[in-house]
C-alpha positions as CSV (number, residue, x, y, z in Angstrom):
1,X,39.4,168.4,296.6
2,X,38.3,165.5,294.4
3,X,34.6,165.5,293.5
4,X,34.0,162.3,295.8
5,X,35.3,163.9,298.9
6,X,32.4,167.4,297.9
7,X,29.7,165.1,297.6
8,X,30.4,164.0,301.4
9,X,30.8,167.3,302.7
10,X,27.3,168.3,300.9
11,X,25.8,165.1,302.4
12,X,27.2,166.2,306.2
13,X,26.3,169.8,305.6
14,X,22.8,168.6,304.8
15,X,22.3,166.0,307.8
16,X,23.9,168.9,310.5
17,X,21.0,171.6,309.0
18,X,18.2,168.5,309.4
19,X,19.8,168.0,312.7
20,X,19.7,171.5,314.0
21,X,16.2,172.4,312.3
22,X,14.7,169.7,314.3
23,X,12.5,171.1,317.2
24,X,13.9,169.1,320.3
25,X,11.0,167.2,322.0
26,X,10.1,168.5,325.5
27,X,7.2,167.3,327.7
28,X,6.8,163.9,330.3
29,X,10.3,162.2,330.2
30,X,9.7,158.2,329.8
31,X,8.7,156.5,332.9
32,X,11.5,153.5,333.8
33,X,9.0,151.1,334.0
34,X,4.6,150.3,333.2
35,X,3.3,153.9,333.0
36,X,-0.1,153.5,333.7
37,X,1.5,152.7,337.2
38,X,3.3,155.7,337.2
39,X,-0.1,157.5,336.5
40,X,-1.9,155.7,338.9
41,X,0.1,155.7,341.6
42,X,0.7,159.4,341.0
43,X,-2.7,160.3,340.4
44,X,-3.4,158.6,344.0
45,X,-0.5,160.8,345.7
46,X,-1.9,164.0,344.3
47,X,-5.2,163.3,345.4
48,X,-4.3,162.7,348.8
49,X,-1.4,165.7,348.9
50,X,-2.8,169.2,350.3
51,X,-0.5,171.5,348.7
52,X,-1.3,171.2,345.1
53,X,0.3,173.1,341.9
54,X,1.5,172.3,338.4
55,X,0.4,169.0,338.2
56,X,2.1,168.3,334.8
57,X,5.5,169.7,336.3
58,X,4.9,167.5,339.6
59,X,4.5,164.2,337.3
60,X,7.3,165.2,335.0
61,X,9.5,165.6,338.5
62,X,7.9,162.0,339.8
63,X,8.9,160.4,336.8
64,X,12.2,162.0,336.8
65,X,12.7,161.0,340.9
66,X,10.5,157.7,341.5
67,X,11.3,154.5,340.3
68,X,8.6,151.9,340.5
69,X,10.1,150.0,343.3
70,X,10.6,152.4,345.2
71,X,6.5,153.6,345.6
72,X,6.4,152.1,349.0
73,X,9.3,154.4,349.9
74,X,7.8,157.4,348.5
75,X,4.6,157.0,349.8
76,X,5.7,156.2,353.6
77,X,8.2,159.4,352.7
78,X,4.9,161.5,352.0
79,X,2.6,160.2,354.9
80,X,5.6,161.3,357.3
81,X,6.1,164.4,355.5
82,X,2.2,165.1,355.7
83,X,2.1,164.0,359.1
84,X,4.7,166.5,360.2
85,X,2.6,169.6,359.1
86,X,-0.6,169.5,361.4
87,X,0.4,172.7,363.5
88,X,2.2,174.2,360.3
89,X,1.1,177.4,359.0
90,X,0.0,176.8,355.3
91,X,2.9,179.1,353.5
92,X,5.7,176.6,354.9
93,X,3.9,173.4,352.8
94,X,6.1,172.4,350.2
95,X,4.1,172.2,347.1
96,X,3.9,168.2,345.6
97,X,6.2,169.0,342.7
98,X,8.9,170.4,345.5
99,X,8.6,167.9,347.7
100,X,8.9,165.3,344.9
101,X,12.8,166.3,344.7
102,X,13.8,166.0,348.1
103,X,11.5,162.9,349.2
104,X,13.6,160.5,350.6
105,X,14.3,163.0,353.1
106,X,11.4,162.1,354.6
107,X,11.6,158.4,354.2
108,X,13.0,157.9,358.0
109,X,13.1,161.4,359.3
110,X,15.1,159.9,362.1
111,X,16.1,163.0,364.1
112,X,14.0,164.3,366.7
113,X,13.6,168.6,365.4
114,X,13.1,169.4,369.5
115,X,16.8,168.1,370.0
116,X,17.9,168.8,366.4
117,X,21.5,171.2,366.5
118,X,21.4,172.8,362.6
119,X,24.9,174.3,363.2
120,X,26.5,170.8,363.2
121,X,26.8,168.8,360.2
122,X,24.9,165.4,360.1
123,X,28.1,162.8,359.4
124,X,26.1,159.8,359.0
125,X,23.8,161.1,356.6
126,X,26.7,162.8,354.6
127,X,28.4,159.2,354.8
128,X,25.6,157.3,353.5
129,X,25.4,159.9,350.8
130,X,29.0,159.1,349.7
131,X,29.4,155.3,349.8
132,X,25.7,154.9,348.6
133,X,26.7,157.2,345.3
134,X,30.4,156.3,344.9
């Protein structure tokens, strides 16, 4: 190997250890959009949630699963959600930071539980699922 080509490798070998000693940065992913309306929009959901844990984790997670247009979504998802528990014993209340990942669920909870078969799929939700992703 020629001197020129050395030098390179020494340069590479030097950027890959700077690389890899590098702690990676952990914490609150970036909000896609104004922050402070993330944290004031969550800080008004937490207040009003009753199952409350975590409450770093349960932002992080809102971050990760609400966009900013979609807060009137999320917040009619949590009233119905909320509204569903009143005869609800206490240890079948999804925390906030577990209900943050399944919340559209909740959204239009369309089907009526009292008639509800769990054996059989639901078609039309799996459908929307596909052509709404793909």
């Amino acid at each position: 190997m020629n001197e020129e080509a050395i030098k390179i490798l020494e340069r590479i070998a030097i950027a890959l250890e700077t690389i890899a000693s590098k702690p990676k940065a952990r914490g609150t992913p970036k909000a896609k959009g104004d922050k402070s309306a993330f944290v004031d929009k969550f800080n008004d959901l937490w207040s009003r949630y009753p199952l409350k844990r975590d409450k770093q984790v349960a932002f992080r997670n809102f971050c990760l699963s609400v966009k900013v247009s979609e807060f009137d979504d999320f917040d009619k998802a949590m009233t119905n959600y909320v509204s569903s528990l009143k005869d609800k014993d206490a240890k079948y209340i999804k925390y906030f930071k577990t209900f943050v990942s399944g919340w559209r669920d909740w959204i239009n909870p369309e089907r009526d539980d009292q008639n509800y078969d769990s054996s059989k799929p639901d078609y039309d939700k799996l459908l929307k699922g596909i052509f709404n992703n793909g």
